[in-house]
C-alpha positions in Angstrom: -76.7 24.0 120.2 -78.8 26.4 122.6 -75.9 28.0 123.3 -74.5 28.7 119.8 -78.1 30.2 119.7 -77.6 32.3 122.5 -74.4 33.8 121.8 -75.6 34.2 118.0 -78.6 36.1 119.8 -76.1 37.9 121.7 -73.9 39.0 119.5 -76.1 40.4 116.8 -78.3 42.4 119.3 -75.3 44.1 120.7 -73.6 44.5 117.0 -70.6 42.0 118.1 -69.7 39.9 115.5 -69.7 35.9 116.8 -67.2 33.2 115.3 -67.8 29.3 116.8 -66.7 26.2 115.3 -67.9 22.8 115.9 -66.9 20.5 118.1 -64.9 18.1 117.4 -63.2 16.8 120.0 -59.7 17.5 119.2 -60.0 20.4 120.9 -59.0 22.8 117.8 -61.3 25.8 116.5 -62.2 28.9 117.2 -63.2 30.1 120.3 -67.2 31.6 120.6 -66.4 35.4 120.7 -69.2 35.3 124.2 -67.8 32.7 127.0 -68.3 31.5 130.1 -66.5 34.2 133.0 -63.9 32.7 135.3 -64.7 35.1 137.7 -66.7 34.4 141.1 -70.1 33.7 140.2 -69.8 33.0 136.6 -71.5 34.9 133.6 -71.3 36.0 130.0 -67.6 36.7 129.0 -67.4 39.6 126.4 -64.2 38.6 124.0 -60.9 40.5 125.2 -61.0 43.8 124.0 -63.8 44.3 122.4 -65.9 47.5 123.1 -69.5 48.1 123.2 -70.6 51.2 121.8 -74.1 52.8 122.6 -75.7 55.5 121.2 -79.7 57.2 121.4 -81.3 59.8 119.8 -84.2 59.7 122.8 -84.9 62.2 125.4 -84.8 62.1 128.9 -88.5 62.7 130.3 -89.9 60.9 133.2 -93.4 61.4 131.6 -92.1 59.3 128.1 -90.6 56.5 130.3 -86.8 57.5 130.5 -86.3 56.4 126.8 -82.7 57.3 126.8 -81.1 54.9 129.5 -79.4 52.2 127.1 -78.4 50.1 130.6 -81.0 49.4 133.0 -80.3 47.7 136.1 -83.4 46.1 138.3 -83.6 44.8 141.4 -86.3 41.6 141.5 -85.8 41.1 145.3 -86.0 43.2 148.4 -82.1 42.5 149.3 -81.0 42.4 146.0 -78.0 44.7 144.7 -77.3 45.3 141.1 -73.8 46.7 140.8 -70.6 47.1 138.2 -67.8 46.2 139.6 -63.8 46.1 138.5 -61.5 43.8 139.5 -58.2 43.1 139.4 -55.6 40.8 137.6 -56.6 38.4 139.6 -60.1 38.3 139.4 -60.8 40.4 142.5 -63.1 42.5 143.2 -61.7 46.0 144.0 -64.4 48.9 143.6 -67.8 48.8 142.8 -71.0 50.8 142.1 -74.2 49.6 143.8 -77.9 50.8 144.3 -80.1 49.4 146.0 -83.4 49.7 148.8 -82.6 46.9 152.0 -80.0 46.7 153.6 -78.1 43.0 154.2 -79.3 43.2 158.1 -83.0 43.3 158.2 -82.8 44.8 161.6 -81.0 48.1 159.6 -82.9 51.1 158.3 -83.4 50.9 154.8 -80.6 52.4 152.5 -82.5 53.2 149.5 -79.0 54.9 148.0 -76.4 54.4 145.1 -72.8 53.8 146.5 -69.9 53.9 145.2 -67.4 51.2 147.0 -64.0 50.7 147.3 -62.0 47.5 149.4 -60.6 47.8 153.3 -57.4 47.7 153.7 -55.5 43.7 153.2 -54.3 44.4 156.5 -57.4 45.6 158.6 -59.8 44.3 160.7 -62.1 43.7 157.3 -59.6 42.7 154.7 -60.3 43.6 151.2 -64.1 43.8 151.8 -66.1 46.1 149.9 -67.1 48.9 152.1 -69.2 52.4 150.8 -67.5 55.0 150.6 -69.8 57.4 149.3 -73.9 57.3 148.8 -76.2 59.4 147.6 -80.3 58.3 148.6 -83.0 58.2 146.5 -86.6 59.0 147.1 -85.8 62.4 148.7 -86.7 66.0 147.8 -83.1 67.2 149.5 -80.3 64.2 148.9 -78.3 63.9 152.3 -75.2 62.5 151.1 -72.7 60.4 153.4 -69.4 59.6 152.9 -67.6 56.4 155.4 -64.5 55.8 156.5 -63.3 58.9 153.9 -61.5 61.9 154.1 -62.0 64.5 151.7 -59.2 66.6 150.3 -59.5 69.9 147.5 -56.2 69.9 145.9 -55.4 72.8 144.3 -59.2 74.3 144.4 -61.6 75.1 146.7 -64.9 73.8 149.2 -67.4 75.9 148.0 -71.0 76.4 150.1 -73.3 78.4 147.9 -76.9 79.9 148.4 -79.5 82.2 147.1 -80.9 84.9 149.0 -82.6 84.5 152.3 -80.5 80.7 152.8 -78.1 80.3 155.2 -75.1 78.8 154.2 -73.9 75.8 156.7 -70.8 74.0 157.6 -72.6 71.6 160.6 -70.4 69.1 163.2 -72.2 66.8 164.3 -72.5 63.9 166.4 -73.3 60.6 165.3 -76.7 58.5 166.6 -78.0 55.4 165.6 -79.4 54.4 161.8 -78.1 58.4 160.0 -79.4 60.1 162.7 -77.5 62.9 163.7 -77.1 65.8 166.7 -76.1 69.2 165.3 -72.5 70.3 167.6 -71.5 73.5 165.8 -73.0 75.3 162.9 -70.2 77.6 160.8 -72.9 79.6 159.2 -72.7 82.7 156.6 -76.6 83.7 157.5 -79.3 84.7 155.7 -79.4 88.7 156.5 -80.4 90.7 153.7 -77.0 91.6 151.4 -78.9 95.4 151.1 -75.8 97.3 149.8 -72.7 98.5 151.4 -71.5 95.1 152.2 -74.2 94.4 154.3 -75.8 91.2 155.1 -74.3 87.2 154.9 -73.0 87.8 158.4 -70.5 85.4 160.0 -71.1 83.4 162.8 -70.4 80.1 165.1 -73.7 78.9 166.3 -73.6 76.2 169.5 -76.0 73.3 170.1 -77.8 71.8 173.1 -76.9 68.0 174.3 -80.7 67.4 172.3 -79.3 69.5 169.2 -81.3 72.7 169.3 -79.4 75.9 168.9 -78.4 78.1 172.1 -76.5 81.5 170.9 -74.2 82.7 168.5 -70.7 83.0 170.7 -68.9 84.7 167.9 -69.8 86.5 165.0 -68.3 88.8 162.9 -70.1 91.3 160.6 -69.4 91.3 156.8 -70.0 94.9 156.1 -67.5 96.7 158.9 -65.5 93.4 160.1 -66.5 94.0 163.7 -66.6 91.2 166.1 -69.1 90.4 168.4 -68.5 87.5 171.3 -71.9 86.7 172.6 -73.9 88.5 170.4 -74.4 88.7 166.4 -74.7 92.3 166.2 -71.1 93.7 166.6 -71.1 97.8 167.5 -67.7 98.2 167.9 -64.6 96.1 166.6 -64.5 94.0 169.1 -68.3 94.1 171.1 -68.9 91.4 174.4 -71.9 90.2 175.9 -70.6 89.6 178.9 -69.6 91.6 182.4 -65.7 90.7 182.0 -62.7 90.2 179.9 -59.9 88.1 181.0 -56.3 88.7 180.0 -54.4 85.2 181.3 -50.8 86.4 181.8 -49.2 89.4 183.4 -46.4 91.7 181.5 -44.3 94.7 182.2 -42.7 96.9 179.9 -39.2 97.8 181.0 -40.5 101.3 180.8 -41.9 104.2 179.5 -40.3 103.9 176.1 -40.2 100.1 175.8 -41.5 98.5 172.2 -45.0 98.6 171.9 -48.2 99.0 169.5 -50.8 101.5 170.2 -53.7 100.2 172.2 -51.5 97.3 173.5 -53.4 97.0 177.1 -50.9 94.2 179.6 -50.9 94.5 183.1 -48.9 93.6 186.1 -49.3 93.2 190.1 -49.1 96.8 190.3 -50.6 98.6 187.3 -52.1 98.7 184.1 -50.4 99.5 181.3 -51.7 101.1 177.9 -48.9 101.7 174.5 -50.8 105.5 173.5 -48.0 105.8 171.0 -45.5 103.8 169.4 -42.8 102.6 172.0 -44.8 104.9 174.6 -46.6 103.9 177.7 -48.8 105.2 180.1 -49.7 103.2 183.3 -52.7 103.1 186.1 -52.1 102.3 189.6 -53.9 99.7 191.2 -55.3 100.1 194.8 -57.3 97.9 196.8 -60.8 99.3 198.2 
């Protein structure tokens, strides 16, 4: 009888209409439209196919209580995890989205993020365990969001890193500590130099890291308003401008002569001279001599 009260309590607070018969112990009537679940764990069966439909005509303002979110989910204990979940035809669980603060190992950082989960592979070391895939934290003024075990591919679009004036924009590599700490590696970074005209400003450049993470140099750059390139420095003069007292050119070459194919300002050189194209398919060459 508490039940039938139950599922008649149900069913009119979500608008479902509720059909149950008495028993009688010949096992015919009709079925209570809310039932027991199957599935791991148990719980309230919503009737196959039926639909809930939800609808508000409240705001959303943190200072009037959030009166807008038709499904709340609490968490009553410090480990616990609401989630939705889907499973399969079976009854499996295959993805999942969870939030929560603790993690299951007390002896982990908390989490304090909303993940979405997916299972491991049936063949891998964790068979068709739910795993996070993706989390975005709470409680912080600048979300750093993690992905696991994922790689992410734009089909057909693009990866966009955006900024207003005065940000630099940063594609980091990093190394991996303990908890989601992390060592910055290498910085691809459009910088923060004033965009003043002319296509000045939002230079290019690779920034390089310590072993402790702080930043060393810019080895290369390249400058957006005359494309010159600057190795060891982030101030190009020329088109190509080093920091450095010498340029190495690995492998030897020697045109078969004066007139051999070239392009001007090809520069190769050989055991016994240096060789510059001044013109298309025309060289001139330096002697070298030992002092």
């Amino acid at each position: 009888m508490l039940r039938t009260v139950v599922l008649l309590a149900v069913g009119t607070a979500l608008g479902v209409g509720i059909a149950h018969a008495a028993s009688g112990g010949d096992g015919t009537g009709v079925d209570a439209v809310f039932s027991e679940s199957s599935l791991a764990g148990g719980g309230m069966k919503v009737p196959h196919n039926q639909r809930f439909h939800l609808s508000t005509d409240q705001p959303w303002v943190y200072s009037q209580g959030h009166l807008s979110d038709l499904i709340r989910l609490q968490w009553t204990a410090d480990r616990a995890k609401p989630a939705i979940s889907w499973a399969d035809e079976k009854g499996l669980d295959k993805t999942a989205i969870v939030s929560h603060a603790k993690a299951n190992d007390p002896n982990q950082p908390d989490h304090n993020h909303i993940s979405i989960e997916t299972t491991m592979s049936p063949e891998g070391k964790h068979p068709n365990e739910l795993f996070t895939r993706l989390e975005i934290p709470f409680d912080q003024d600048v979300a750093e969001i993690r992905t696991h075990s994922s790689n992410f591919n734009v089909m057909d679009g693009m990866l966009r890193v955006a900024g207003s004036e005065g940000v630099h924009r940063d594609l980091q590599l990093a190394k991996a500590e303990t908890g989601h700490e992390v060592t910055p590696r290498w910085t691809l970074r459009a910088d923060n130099a004033e965009e003043s005209g002319s296509n000045a400003g939002s230079n290019f450049g690779i920034i390089r890291y310590s072993d402790e993470g702080e930043a060393l140099d810019t080895p290369f750059a390249i400058s957006r308003r005359d494309g010159n390139v600057g190795i060891g420095n982030s101030d190009p003069e020329t088109k190509l401008d080093v920091n450095g007292d010498s340029v190495r050119i690995r492998k030897s070459f020697t045109p078969a002569s004066s007139s051999a194919p070239g392009q001007v300002g090809q520069i190769v050189w050989d055991q016994g001279y240096v060789y510059v194209c001044v013109a298309p398919n025309s060289w001139k060459r330096a002697e070298l001599v030992a002092w």
